[in-house]
N, C-alpha and C positions, 0 to 999 in steps of 0.2 A: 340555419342550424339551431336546432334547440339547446337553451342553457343546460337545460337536464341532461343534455346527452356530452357534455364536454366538462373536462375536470381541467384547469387551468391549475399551475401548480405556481406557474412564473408570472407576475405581472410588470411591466412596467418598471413600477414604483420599489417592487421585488431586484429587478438587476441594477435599479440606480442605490439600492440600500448594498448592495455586495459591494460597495466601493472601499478598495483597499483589503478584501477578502480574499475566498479562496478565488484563484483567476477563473474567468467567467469562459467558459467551450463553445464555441460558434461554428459551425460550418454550413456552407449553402446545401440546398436540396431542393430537384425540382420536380420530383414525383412522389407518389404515394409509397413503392418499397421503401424507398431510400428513407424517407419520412420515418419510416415504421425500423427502419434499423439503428437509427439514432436514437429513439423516443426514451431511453430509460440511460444514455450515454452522456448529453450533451445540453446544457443549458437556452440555448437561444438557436431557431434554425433560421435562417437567410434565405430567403426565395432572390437569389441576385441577377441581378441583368444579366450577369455574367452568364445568362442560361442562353444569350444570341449566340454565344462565341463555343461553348461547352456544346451544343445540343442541337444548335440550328445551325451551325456553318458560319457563322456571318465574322466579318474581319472585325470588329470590335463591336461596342455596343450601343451604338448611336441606332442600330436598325431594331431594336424594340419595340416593341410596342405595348400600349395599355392588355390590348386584347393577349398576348403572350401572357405578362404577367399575373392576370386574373385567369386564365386557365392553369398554369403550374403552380399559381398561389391555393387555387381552390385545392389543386389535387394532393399538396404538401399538406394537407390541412385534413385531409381526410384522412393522413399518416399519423397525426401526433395528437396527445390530450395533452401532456407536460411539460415539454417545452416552448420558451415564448416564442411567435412565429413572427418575424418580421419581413415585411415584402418590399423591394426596391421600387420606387417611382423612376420610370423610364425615361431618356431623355426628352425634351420639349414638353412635357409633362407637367410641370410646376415653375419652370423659368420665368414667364410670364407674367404673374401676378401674384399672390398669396390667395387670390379668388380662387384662379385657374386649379391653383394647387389642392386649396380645397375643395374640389368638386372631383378631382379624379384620386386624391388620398381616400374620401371617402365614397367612390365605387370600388377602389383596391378593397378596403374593411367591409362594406357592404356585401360583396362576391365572393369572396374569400372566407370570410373570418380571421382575418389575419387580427393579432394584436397590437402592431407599430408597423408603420410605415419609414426608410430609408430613402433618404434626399443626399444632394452631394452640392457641397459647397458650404464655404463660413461666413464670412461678414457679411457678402451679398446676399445669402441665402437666409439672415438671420430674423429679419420682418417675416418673411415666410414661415419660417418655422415656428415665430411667436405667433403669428395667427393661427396656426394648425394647432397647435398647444393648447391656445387659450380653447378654441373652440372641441374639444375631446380628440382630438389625432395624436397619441404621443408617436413623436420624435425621435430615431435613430439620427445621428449627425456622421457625415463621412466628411474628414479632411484631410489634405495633403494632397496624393494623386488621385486625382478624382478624374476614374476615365473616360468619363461623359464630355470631360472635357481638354481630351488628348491634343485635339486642333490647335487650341491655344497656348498650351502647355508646353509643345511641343515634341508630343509620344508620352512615353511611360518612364521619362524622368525621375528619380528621385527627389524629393520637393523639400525644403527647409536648409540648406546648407550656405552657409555665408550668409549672404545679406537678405537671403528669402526665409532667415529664419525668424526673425520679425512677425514677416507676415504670417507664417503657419499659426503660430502664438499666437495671435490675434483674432484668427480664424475658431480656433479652440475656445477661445474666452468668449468669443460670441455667441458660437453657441450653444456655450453653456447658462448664456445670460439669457436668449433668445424661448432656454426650455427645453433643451436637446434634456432626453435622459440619460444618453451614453454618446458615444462618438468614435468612429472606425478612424482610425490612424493609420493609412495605406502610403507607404514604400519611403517615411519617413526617417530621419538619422534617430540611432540609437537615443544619443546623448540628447535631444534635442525630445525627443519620445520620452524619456523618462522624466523630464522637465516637465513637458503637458501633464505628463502624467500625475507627478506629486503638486502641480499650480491648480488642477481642474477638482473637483467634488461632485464629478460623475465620473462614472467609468471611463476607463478608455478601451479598444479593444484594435490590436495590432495586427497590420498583416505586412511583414517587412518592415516592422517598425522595432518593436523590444522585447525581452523576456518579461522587461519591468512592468510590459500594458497590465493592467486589471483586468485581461483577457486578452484572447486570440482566435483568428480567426482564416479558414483555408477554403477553398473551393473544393469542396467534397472530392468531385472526381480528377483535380489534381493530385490531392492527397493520397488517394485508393490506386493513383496510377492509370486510369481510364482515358484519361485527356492525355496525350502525348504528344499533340501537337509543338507544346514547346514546352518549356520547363523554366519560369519565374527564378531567381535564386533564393527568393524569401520560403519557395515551397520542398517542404519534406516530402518523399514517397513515403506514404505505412503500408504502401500494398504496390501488386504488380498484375493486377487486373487485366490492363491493355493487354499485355504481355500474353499471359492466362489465358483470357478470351481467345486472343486471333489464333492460340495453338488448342482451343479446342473446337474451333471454327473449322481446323486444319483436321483436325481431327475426323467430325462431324463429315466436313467433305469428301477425306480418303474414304469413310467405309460406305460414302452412298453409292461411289462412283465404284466401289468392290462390290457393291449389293451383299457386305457384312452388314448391313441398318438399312431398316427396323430386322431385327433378328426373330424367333418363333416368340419370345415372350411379347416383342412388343407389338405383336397381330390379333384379331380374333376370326377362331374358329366357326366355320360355317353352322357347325351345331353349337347350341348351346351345351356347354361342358356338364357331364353328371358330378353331383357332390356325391 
């Protein structure tokens, strides 16, 4: 993609300067509409893994893949000029090395055009991210529940309470020290959330974490009502889409099966019509 043809308005260095600003608008998207209906809404759009479990069926989001997120990265990308686009790095994808990492952060930016790539993990992940840093990759940081790594975890826990609140802290500080420019705060306690949040000098951006984040952030088609499969408690409905749809689905079907649709206007006539 040529630079002439693309007007970036957010960079980087742009959402880590809004810290302690007006809070920062995040949500995922994994096509070109959806792209294009944010573009003039929302500050940052998320290409998230989260597009195996929304989009592909799959029970969580280990079953990714590179080849996934470089097709829904590229086609978000063909939706938006102004806001920053960041695309998630899929599991096995960068755990391996800071080498590893770097060769598939940069086919994600390469294929795409994405602006930032998102990793998941803090202390361990923090050499990685310093090498991607140093070398032109900037950095989104996800910590707390990080669902790449629900095995471990033990599900979709909430993460920092009692004596694991230590470590969340810990995780935050790294990496911010490691280069992160922002950092996703998922299903973390309130009080524990606004603490990262006034100790850190980057952003933070919450999803079941605080009002106090320096942003927020939702799974588009949770938000709109689309995904129904289950319902998060950290997630607001602003729309009823799912809902919508299947009763014009319903719709759609009664009047094929009445042969009221297609009706005279939506045919054409064997002759070409006189003006």
């Amino acid at each position: 993609m040529s630079a002439s043809n693309r007007i970036t308005a957010l960079t980087p260095s742009d959402i880590r300067a809004r810290k302690g600003g007006e809070p920062l608008v995040t949500l995922t998207a994994y096509t070109t509409p959806m792209a294009q209906m944010m573009e003039d809404h929302v500050d940052i759009v998320l290409v998230g893994d989260s597009v195996g479990m929304v989009l592909h069926g799959l029970p969580d989001t280990l079953g990714v893949t590179m080849e996934m997120m470089c097709l829904h990265g590229a086609a978000v990308r063909r939706g938006l000029k102004k806001p920053l686009l960041v695309i998630d790095m899929p599991f096995g994808s960068y755990e391996e090395s800071p080498q590893q990492a770097f060769r598939n952060a940069a086919r994600i930016m390469r294929e795409t055009g994405a602006d930032a790539v998102k990793l998941e993990g803090g202390v361990t992940m923090a050499e990685t991210i310093a090498f991607l840093t140093s070398r032109s990759i900037p950095v989104m940081a996800h910590i707390g529940l990080t669902p790449q790594a629900i095995n471990t975890l033990g599900g979709y826990k909430v993460q920092g309470r009692g004596e694991d609140r230590d470590r969340v802290m810990a995780d935050a500080k790294a990496v911010e020290e490691a280069g992160a420019f922002s950092v996703v705060l998922e299903k973390t306690p309130e009080g524990l959330s606004d603490e990262i949040t006034q100790a850190l000098t980057i952003p933070t951006i919450g999803i079941g974490a605080s009002a106090g984040c320096d942003g927020q952030v939702l799974v588009v088609d949770d938000m709109l009502g689309l995904f129904t499969a289950f319902k998060p408690k950290f997630v607001k409905r602003f729309g009823t889409l799912g809902v919508d749809g299947e009763e014009a689905i319903k719709a759609y079907a009664a009047e094929v099966r009445a042969r009221s649709f297609p009706a005279p206007e939506h045919v054409f006539a064997d002759e070409v019509p006189q003006k």
